[in-house]
C-alpha positions in Angstrom: 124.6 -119.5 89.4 127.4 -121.1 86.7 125.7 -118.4 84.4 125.7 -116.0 86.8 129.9 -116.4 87.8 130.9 -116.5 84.0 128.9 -113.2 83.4 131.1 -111.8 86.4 133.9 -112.7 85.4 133.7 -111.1 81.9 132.1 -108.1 83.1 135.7 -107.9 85.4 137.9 -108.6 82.1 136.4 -105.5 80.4 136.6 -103.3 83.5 140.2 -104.2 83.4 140.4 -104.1 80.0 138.9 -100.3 80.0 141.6 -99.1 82.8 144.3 -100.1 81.0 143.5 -98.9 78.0 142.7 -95.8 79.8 145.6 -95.8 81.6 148.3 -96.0 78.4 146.5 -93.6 76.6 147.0 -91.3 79.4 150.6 -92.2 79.0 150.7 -91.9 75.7 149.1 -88.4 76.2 151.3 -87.0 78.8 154.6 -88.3 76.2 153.2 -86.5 73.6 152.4 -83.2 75.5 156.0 -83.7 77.4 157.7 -83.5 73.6 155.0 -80.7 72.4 156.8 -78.5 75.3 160.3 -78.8 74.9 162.3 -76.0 73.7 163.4 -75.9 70.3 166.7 -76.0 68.9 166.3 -75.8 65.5 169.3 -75.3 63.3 169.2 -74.6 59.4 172.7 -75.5 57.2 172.9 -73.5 53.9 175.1 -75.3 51.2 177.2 -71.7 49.7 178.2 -73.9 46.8 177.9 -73.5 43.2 173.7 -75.2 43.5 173.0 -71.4 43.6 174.2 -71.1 40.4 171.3 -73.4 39.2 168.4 -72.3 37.7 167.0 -74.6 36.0 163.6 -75.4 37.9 162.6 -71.6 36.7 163.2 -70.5 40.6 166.8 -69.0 41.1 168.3 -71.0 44.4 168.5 -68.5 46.4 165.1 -67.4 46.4 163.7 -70.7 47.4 166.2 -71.5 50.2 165.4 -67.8 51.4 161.3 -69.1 51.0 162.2 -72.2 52.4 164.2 -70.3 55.7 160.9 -67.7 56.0 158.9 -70.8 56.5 160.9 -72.3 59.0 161.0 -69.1 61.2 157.2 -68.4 60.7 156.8 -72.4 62.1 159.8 -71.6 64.8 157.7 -68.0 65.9 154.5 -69.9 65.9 155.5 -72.3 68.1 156.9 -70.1 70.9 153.6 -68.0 70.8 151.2 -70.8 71.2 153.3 -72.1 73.9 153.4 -69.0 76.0 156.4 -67.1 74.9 157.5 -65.6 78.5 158.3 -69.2 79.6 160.1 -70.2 76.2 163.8 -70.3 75.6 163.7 -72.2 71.7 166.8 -71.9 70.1 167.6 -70.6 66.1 170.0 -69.8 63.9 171.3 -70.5 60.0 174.9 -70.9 59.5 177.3 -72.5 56.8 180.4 -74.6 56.8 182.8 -74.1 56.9 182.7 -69.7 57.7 183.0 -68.5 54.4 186.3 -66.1 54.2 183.8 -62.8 53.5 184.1 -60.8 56.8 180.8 -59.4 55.6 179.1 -63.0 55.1 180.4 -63.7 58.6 179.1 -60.5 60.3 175.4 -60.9 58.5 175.9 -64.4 59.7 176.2 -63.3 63.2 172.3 -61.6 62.7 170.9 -65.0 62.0 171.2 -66.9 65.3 168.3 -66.4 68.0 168.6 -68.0 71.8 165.5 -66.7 73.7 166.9 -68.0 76.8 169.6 -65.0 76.3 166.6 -62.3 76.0 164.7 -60.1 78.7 160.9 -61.6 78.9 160.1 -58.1 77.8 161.7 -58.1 74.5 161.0 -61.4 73.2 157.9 -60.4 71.8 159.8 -57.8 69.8 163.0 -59.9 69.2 159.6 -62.2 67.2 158.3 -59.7 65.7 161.2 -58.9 63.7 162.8 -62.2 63.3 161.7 -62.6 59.5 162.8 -59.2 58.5 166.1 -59.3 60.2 166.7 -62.8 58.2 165.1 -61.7 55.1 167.6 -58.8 55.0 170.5 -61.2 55.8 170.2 -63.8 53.7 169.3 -61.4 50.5 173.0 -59.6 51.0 175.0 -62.8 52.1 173.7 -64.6 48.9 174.3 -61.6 46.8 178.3 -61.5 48.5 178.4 -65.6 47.2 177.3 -65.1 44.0 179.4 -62.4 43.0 181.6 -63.9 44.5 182.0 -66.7 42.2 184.2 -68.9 44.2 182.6 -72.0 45.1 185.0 -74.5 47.1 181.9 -76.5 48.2 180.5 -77.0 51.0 181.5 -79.1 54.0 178.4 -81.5 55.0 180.9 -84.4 55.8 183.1 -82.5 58.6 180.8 -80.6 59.9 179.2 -84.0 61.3 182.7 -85.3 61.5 183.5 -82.2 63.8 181.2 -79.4 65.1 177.7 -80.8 64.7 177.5 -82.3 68.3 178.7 -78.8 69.9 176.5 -76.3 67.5 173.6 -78.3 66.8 172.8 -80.7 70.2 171.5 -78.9 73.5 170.5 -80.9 76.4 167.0 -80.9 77.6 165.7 -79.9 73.7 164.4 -81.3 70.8 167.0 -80.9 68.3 165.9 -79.9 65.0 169.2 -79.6 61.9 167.7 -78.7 58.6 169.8 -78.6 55.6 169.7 -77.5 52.1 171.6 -79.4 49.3 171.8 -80.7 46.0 173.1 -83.6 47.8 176.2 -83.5 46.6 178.6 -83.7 49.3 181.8 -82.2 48.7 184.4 -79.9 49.8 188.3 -79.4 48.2 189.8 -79.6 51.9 187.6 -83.2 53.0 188.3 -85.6 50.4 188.6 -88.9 52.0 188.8 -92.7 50.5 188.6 -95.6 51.9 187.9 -98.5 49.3 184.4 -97.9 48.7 184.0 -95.5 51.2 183.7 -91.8 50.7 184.2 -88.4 52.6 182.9 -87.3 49.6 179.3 -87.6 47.2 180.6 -86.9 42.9 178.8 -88.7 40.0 182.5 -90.3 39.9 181.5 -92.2 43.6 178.1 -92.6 42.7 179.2 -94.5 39.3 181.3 -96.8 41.5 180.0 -100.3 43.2 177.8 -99.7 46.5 179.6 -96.4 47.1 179.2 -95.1 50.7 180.1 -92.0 53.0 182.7 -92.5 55.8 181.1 -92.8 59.3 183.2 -90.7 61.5 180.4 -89.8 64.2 178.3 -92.0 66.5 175.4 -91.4 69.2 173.3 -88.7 67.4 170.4 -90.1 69.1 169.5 -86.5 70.5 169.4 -85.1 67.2 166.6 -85.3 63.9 168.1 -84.3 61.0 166.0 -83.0 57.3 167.7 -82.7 53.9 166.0 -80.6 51.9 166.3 -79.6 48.0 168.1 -83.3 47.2 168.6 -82.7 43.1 165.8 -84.2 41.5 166.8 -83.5 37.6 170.1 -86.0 38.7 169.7 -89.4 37.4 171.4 -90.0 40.6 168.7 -88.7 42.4 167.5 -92.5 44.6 171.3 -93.3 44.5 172.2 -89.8 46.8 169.3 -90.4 49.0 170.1 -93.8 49.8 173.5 -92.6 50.3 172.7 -90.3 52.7 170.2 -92.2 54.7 172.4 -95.0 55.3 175.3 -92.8 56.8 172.6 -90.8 59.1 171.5 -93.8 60.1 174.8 -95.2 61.0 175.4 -92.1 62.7 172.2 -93.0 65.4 170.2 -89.8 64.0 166.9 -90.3 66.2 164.7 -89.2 63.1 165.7 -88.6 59.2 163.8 -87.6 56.3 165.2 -86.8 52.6 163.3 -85.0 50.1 164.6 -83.7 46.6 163.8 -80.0 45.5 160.7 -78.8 45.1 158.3 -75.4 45.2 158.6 -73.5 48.4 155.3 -74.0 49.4 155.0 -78.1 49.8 158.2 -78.0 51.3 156.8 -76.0 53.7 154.2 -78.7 54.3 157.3 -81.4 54.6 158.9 -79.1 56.9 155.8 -78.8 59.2 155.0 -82.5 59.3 158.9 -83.5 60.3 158.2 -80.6 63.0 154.8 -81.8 64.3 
C-alpha cells in the first residue's frame, strides 16, 4: 500500500510536470507567432559622407550599400507575401540626414519610402513587384548626384537620434526595424558637441582620448532595434567605435542592437536576416 501511494504520487508529479511544460511552451509559441505577425517598420539610414569615396576593399561603396538595400527589400517583400499580403500594412523606406540640399537627391528620395497601409489591396502586389527596380533606379542616380558632388559635410547619426528618430522611425503597434550604414564615424560640421569626455561626435582625435563616449541626449527607445552595418574594419579603431556605439544605444534603451564592420554583400545579407528572424 506505502509502495503503492509513493508510486501515485510520482506518477501525479509528472502529469503536472507535462502540463506545465506543455502549457509555457504553448506560451512561448503563441509569443513568438504574435511577433512573426506584426507589421514591419523597417527603416534603412544611408551615411552620404565621404565613406563613398572609399574603395579600398576592391567594392566601390556605393555598390555594396545599393547590394546591401536589394537585400533588405527582397527580406521586407518576402515577408509580406508569406504573411498574406492583402492583410499586411509593413512599412519601408531609406532616407538620409540630414536632406541633402540636391532638390534632385530629395525628390529620388521621395521614391524610396513604401507604407502598404496607404495602398489599395489591389495594387500591393504590383507596388512589390516593383519595389527593387524602383530603388535600384533611385539609389544608382542619388549616389551618382553625391559623388559628383564632392561635398561631403558628414552625416548626422548623433541628431538624428537626438531629434527625429522617435517621429520617423517608431510606429505603434510594429516591430521597428532602423538599419544603418556607416564607417562608424559619427560626425557632422553643424553637431559638434563636448562635454569632458563626452562626444556628439566619433574622430580618431575622440577615439585617442581616455574612455571617450557619445552624448546621450535620447531615452526610452525600448520600441525600437537598431543594426549598424559596414563599421570600418581596416581602422585600427575598429573594437574602440563599436564599443562606442553600443554603449550609447544602450543607454538610449534600444530593445535590440547589433554592430558589424564591413564586409561582402552577401554574408551581410545573412547578418541582416538573422537580426530580422
Amino acid at each position: 500500500m506505502k509502495k503503492l501511494k509513493i508510486f501515485m504520487g510520482v506518477f501525479t508529479g509528472i502529469i503536472i510536470l507535462l502540463i506545465l511544460t506543455n502549457v509555457c511552451s504553448c506560451e512561448n509559441k503563441k509569443s513568438t507567432e504574435s511577433a512573426s505577425k506584426k507589421h514591419l517598420n523597417i527603416s534603412v539610414f544611408l551615411d552620404l559622407s565621404d565613406r563613398l569615396k572609399d574603395e579600398n576593399s576592391g567594392m566601390k561603396q556605393c555598390d555594396k550599400d545599393t547590394a546591401i538595400v536589394n537585400n533588405i527589400v527582397d527580406l521586407f517583400v518576402k515577408n509580406v507575401v508569406d504573411n498574406k499580403i492583402i492583410k499586411r500594412n509593413d512599412c519601408f523606406k531609406v532616407f538620409f540626414y540630414p536632406q541633402p540640399n540636391n532638390s534632385e537627391i530629395n525628390l529620388l528620395a521621395s521614391k524610396l519610402e513604401y507604407d502598404l497601409a496607404k495602398v489599395q489591396i489591389g495594387e500591393k502586389k504590383m507596388k512589390l513587384n516593383q519595389m527593387k527596380k524602383v530603388v535600384n533606379e533611385s539609389l544608382s542616380e542619388i549616389y551618382s548626384c553625391t559623388i559628383s558632388e564632392n561635398k561631403w559635410p558628414g552625416c548626422d547619426i548623433w541628431g538624428f537620434f537626438k531629434d527625429k528618430v522617435k517621429p520617423l522611425c517608431i510606429k505603434d503597434g510594429y516591430r521597428n526595424i532602423l538599419i544603418i550604414l556607416t564607417d562608424g564615424y559619427i560626425y557632422h560640421e553643424e553637431s559638434k558637441i563636448t562635454d569632458g569626455n563626452k562626444t556628439s561626435f566619433i574622430l580618431p582625435s575622440v577615439l585617442n582620448g581616455t574612455n571617450p563616449q557619445l552624448i546621450c541626449k535620447t531615452k526610452d527607445l525600448g520600441d525600437l532595434e537598431v543594426l549598424f552595418l559596414e563599421i570600418d574594419n581596416n581602422s585600427s579603431y575598429n573594437d574602440k567605435l563599436k564599443t562606442i556605439i553600443g554603449n550609447w544605444l544602450g543607454e538610449m534603451g534600444v530593445s535590440k542592437y547589433e554592430i558589424h564592420g564591413t564586409d561582402a554583400p552577401a554574408n551581410t545579407k545573412v547578418i541582416i536576416e538573422n537580426f530580422i528572424k
